[in-house]
N, C-alpha and C positions, 0 to 999 in steps of 0.2 A: 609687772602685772602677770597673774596665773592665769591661767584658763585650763578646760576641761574638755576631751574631745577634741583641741587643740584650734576649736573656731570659737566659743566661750568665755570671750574675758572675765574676769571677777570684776564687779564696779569699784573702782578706785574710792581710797579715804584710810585717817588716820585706825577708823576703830571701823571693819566692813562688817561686821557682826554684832552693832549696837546702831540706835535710831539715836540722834541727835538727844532726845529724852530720857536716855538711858536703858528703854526696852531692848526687849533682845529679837534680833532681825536676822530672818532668814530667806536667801537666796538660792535660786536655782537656775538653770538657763532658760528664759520665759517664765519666770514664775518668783515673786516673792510675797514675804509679808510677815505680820507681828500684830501681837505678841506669839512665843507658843509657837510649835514647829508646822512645816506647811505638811499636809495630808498627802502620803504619798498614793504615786497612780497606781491604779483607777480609783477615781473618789464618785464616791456617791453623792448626791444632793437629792436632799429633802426640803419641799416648800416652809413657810413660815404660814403658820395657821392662820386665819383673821382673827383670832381674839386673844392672839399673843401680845402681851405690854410692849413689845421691840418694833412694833409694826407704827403706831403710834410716836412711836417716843425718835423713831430714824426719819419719820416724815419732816420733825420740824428740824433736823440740822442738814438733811439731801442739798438744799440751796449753798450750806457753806462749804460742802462738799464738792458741789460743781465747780464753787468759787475755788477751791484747791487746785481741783485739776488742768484745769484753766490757767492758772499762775502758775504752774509748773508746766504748760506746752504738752499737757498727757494727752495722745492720741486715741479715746477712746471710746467702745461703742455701746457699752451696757454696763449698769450698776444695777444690783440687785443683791437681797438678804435672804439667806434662806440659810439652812442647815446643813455641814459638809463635813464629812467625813470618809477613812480609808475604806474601800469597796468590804476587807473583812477584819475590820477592825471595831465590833458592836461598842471595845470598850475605851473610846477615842476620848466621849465626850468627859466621861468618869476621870481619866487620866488628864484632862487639860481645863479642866472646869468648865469648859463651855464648846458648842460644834455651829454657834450662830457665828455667821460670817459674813463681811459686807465684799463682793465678789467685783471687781473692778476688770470688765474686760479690756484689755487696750493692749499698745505697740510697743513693744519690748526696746530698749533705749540702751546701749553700752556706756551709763555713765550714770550719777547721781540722782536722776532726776525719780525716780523709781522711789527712792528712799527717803527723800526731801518729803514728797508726795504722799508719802506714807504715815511718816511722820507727823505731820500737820493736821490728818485726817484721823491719826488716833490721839492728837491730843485734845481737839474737836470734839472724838467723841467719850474721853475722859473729863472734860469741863462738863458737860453735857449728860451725866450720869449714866450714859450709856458702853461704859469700858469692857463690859463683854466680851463686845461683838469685834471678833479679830478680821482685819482686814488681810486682803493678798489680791495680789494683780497679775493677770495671769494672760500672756497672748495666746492665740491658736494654736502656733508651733507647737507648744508643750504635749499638745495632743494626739501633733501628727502620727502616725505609727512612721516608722522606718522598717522596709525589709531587710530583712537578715538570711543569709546563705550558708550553707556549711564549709567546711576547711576543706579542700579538696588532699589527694594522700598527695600528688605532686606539687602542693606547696610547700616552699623552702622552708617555712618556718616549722613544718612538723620534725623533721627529724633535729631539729634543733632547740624542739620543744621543751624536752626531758632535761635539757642544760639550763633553760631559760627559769621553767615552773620554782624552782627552788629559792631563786635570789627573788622570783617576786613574791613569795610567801616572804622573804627575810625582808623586804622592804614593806612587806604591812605588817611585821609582828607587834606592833603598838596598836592599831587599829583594829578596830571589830570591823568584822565582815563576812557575807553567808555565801558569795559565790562569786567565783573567779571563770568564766567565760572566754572563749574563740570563737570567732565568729567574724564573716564578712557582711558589715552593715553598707547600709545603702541600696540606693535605686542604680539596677543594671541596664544599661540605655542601650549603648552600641555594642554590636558583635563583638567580642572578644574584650571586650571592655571588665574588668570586676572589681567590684566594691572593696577599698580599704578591708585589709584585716584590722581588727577592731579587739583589744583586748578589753574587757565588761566587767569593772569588780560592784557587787552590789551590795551596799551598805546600810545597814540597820537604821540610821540616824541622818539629819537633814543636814547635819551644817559640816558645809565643804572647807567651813576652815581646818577642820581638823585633819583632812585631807590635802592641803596643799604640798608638804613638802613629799608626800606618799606618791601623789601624781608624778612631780620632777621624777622621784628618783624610780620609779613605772618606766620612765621613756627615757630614762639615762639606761636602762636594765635593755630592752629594747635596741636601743643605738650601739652599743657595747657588744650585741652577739649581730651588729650588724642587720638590723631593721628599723633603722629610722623614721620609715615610712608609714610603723606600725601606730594605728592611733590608740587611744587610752582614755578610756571615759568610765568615772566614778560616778553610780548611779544609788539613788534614795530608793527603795522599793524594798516590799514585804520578803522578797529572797523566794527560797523554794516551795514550793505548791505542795498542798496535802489535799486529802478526800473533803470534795464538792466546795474547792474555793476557787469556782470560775469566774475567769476575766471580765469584764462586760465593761468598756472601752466608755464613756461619753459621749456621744455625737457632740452636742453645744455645751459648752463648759455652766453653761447659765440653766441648762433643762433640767428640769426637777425629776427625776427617774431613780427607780428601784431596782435591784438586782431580776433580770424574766426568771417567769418562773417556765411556764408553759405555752406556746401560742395555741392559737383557735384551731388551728391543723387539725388537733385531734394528739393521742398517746404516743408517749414511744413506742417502736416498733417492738413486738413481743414481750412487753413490760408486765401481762399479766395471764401470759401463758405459763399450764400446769406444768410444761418442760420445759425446766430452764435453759436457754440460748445463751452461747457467749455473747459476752459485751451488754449486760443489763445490769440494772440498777442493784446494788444488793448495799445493804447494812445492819449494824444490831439492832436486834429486839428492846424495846424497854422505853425507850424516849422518842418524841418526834424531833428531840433537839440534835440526836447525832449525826454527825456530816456520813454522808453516802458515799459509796464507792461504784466501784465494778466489778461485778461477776465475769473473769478473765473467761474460762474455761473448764474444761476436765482433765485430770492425771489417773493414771490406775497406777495402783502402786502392786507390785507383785514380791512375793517370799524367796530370797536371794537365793536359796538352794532349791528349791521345787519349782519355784516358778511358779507357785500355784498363786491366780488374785487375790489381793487382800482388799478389794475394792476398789469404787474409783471415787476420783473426790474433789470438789470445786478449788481451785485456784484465784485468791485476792491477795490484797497486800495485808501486813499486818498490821498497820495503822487503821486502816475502814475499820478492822475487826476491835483492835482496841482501846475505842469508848467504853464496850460493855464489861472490861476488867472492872473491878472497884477500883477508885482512885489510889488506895493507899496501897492496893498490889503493883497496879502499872508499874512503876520505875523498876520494882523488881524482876518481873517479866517483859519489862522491855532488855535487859543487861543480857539475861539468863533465856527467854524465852520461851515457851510453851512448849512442853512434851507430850508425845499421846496418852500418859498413863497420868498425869496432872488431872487432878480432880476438878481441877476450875473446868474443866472443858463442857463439859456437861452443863453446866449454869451460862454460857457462851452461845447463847441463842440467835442466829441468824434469821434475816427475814427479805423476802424479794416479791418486788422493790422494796428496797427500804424506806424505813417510817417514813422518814422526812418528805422523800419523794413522791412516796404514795398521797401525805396529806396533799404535796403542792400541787398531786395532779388530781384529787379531789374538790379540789377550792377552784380550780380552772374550768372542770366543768359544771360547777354550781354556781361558777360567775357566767358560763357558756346557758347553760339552763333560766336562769334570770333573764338574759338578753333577749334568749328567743324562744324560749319555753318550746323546743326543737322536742317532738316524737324520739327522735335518735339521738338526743342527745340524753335525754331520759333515758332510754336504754342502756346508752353507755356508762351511764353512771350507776344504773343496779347492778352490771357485768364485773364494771369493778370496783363496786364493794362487793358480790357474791364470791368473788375469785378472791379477795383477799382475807373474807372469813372462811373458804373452805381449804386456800393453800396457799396462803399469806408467809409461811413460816417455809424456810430453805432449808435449813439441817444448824449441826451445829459445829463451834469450832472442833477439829481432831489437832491441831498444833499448830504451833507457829514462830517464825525465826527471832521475833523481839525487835529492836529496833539498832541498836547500838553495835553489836557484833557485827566484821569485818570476813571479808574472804576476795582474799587478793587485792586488797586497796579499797573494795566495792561494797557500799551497805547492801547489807540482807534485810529486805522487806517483804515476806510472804507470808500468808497461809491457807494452811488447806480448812475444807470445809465440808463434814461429814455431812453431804445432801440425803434429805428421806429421800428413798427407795423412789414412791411414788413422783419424786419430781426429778430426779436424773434426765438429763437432755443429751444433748451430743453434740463435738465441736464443729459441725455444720457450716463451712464459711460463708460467709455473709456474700449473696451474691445478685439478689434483688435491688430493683431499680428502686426501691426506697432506699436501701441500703446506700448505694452510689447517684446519688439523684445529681439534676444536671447542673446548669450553670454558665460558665463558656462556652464558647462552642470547642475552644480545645480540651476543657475537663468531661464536655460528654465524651468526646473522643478516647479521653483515655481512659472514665469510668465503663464507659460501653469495654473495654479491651479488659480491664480489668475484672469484669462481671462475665465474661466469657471464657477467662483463664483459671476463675473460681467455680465456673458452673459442676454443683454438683460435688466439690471435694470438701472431707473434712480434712483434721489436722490429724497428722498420721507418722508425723517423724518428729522429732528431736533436733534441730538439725543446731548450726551455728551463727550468731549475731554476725561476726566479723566476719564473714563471707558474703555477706547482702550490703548493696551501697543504699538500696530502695524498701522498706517495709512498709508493711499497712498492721493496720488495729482494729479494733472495734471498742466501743468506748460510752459509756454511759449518759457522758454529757456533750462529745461531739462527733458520735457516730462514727462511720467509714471514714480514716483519712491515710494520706501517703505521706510518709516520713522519707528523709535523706539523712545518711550517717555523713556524721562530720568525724574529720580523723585527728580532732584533738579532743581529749578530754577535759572533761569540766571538776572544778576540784571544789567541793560542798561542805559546808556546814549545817548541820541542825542541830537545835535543841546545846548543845553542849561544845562549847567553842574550842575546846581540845581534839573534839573528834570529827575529821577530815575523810571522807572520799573522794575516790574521783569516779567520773560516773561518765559511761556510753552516753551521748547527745546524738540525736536525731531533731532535723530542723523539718516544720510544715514545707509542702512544696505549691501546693496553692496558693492562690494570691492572697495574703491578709487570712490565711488559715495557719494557725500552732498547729504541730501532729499529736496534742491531745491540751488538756486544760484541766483543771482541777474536777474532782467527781470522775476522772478516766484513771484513775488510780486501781491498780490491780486488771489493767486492761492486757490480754494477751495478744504479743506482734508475731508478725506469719510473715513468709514468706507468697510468694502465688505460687508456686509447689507445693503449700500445702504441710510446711515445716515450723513448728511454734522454733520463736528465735530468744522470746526473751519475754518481761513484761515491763510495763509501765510502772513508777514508783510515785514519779511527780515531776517536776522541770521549774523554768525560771521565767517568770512572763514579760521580765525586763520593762517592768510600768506600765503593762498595757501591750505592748509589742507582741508582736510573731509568739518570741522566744525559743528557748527550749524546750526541748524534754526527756526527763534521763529514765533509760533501761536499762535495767540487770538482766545479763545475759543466759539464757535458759543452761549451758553448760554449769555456773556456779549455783544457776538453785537448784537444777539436778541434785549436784553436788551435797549441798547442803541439807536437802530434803532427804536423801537418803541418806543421810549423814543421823539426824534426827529421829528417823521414822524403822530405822536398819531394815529398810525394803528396797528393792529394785523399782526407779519409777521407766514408765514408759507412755507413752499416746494412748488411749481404749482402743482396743479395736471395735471395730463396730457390732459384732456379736456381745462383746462383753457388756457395751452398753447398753444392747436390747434385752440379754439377762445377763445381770451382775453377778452372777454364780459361778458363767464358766470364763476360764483364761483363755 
């Protein structure tokens, strides 16, 4: 018998990967179901309309139903229909003909009886004209989150890391896979007590058969440099985060819930100020459909022999920026990427916030307006629409690294962004008690220390990633947060399964906080000195979980930016950003 994470049996039988019927049946730990693969986390669920034919047509077989689960001894507490699919996956239903699903809560069982049960209930509702509607059983567990810790540097396993990374790339060269993770999972109880190392590989596809003998030979690779102890768990999940594909967890696997857009609070902080702030919402001009990013900060770039400024200029990733390529350019510009005298730059329109964002914080308070037709909330909604017909628009691209190019093992994901004159800001660090709001009473404690060690400074040095065990960010879609470097790296796949990085990870250090989530793309990390250390690219949310988050370190996009740009970069000084004229 296999198992996975090493407490996960596989349920026993001749064929685990077929229903008695001959459907094809997928399993995961707490969760299966058929036909058609199971929706990996976080899944969305959408009600079932009342004038849908499915609503009707499930009423008259539910009795034979209950009769199944019943003869099979299934422990369970809720059945329910409604629509389900991957958190960012709009195009699930298109690819699998259907996202109606009969949702079977109940107690997760290490043996047959799961599949029996499933079986029965889809031939039911095969007889029954209603084969659609794919069934899965799902316990709570599946949901739980688990905390995750970083690799301390005094664990054995780092310097033995670089011997290990190789043979377990050579043990998944047959299998696809976007991300190969370290990390200590688990809940830390007792003093001195820590959580398994945990090595995470995350896979495109649901069925763990094709993973079994990949697992063995994971933990024979393991056992072999002398870590036995290390566990090993092959996880289903979307892989690495891009601009504005945030998490949002399900509370009850049964509630009908939408991705949030905005609560009642009121805006983001500085979202529609004339000077742009780090860490706010920015993306292309042209569609309400392009995913958003973040407005990192400011660079000046200055003229290698004079020293004289050549400007200064916003800092994002170059994924936020490139929706607004034409389609049939992207691939080319992402290999090669953007230079300043490239013609396209000019037609590379930016806009802050970005479209998408701006609608969804339009439509928030015209649902706020509805509810209580509020004086102030009226206002607030002329404010911003006025602010974003008279400086809606941020500047435009000046270049950017593309996507696919390498420097020292580490993707290059940047660009710069020539901001109007008139809306130039400054890297200001974020030290208001919006910024750091409370919580615990040990995070006011450390947001209170934290807001008194930033009062006042902007970002003013260069400094270096691997010198800080502790950063912070600021970040479009989850504000102020404190990151922990872990001292192994994580080794990434995107878009093109040849091409490998390995990427700086920082782990949330709040409880049940990631140190950034999708939409924090292009966010710049600081030190509390007051030193940019790197930026945000994206990370790995591991189904819902904590997860990671990987940054490129400000020494290679230095690097690389002045590689592109043939200027010296450095911090603005603060004169230069009250006029852009002098160095």
């Amino acid at each position: 018998m296999s198992s996975f994470g090493g407490i996960y049996p596989s349920p026993p039988g001749s064929d685990e990967y077929k229903l008695p019927n001959g459907e094809p049946y997928h399993w995961e730990p707490f969760r299966a179901g058929a036909p058609g693969p199971l929706p990996w986390l976080p899944v969305l669920n959408f009600p079932v309309e009342r004038g849908e034919p499915i609503v009707e047509e499930f009423e008259k077989v539910r009795p034979i139903i209950h009769r199944h689960l019943q003869e099979h001894r299934i422990e369970w507490s809720d059945i329910t229909v409604l629509h389900r699919r991957p958190d960012d996956d709009i195009n699930y239903r298109t690819k699998f003909g259907s996202d109606l699903t009969l949702l079977v809560t109940a107690k997760f069982r290490f043996d047959n009886t799961w599949r029996d049960a499933i079986n029965d209930i889809r031939e039911t509702l095969r007889r029954n004209y209603v084969a659609e509607l794919k069934v899965e059983f799902l316990d709570g567990k599946a949901l739980k989150p688990q905390p995750i810790f970083p690799i301390d540097a005094s664990d054995p396993i780092v310097p033995a890391w670089e011997q290990i990374r190789p043979e377990i790339h050579g043990a998944l060269v047959k299998c696809p896979w976007t991300c190969i993770d370290v990390v200590r999972k688990g809940k830390e109880t007792a003093a001195g007590f820590q959580s398994p190392i945990t090595i995470i590989v995350t896979v495109p596809v649901d069925n763990y058969n094709l993973y079994l003998d990949e697992h063995e030979k994971l933990k024979a690779v393991c056992t072999n440099h002398g870590f036995p102890e290390v566990d090993v768990q092959i996880r289903h999940s979307p892989g690495p985060l891009w601009a504005d594909t945030a998490i949002s967890t399900t509370a009850s696997p049964t509630a009908a819930t939408a991705k949030p857009e905005l609560t009642a609070q009121g805006l983001p902080d500085g979202s529609y100020n004339k000077l742009v702030k780090m860490g706010v919402s920015m993306g292309p001009s042209g569609s309400f459909e392009y995913p958003n990013g973040t407005f990192g900060g400011y660079l000046e770039l200055l003229d290698p022999n004079s020293g004289i400024s050549r400007g200064i200029y916003g800092l994002t990733c170059y994924h936020v920026i490139e929706p607004a390529i034409p389609a049939e350019r992207q691939e080319f510009y992402r290999k090669k990427g953007i230079m300043p005298k490239d013609t396209i730059t000019q037609n590379l329109t930016m806009t802050q916030p970005g479209h998408k964002d701006h609608l969804r914080n339009v439509l928030d308070l015209e649902r706020r307006l509805v509810a209580s037709n509020h004086p102030k909330v009226r206002s607030e909604r002329e404010s911003v629409e006025a602010a974003w017909h008279n400086h809606g628009k941020l500047g435009t691209v000046l270049c950017g690294s593309g996507l696919r190019r390498l420097i020292r093992d580490h993707r290059l994901d940047w660009a710069l962004i020539k901001v109007y004159r008139e809306r130039i800001g400054d890297n200001l660090l974020p030290d208001s008690r919006e910024d750091w709001p409370g919580g615990s009473m040990g995070d006011r404690i450390i947001h209170e220390e934290i807001r008194e060690s930033l009062a006042g400074k902007h970002l003013d040095a260069i400094g270096k990633l691997l010198n800080e065990d502790v950063v912070y960010k600021k970040g479009k879609s989850t504000g102020c947060r404190i990151g922990r470097f872990s001292h192994i790296k994580s080794d990434v796949r995107v878009d093109d399964e040849d091409f490998i990085s390995t990427e700086y990870v920082f782990i949330g250090t709040e409880k049940d906080k990631s140190f950034s989530q999708g939409g924090d793309s292009g966010s710049m990390v600081f030190s509390l000195s007051g030193a940019w250390l790197g930026i945000v690219w994206g990370g790995n949310p591991f189904a819902g979980l904590t997860g990671n988050s990987y940054v490129t370190d400000s020494q290679r996009l230095v690097e690389d930016i002045e590689r592109s740009t043939g200027c010296r970069v450095r911090m603005p000084l603060q004169r230069s950003i009250d006029d852009p004229s002098t160095a």
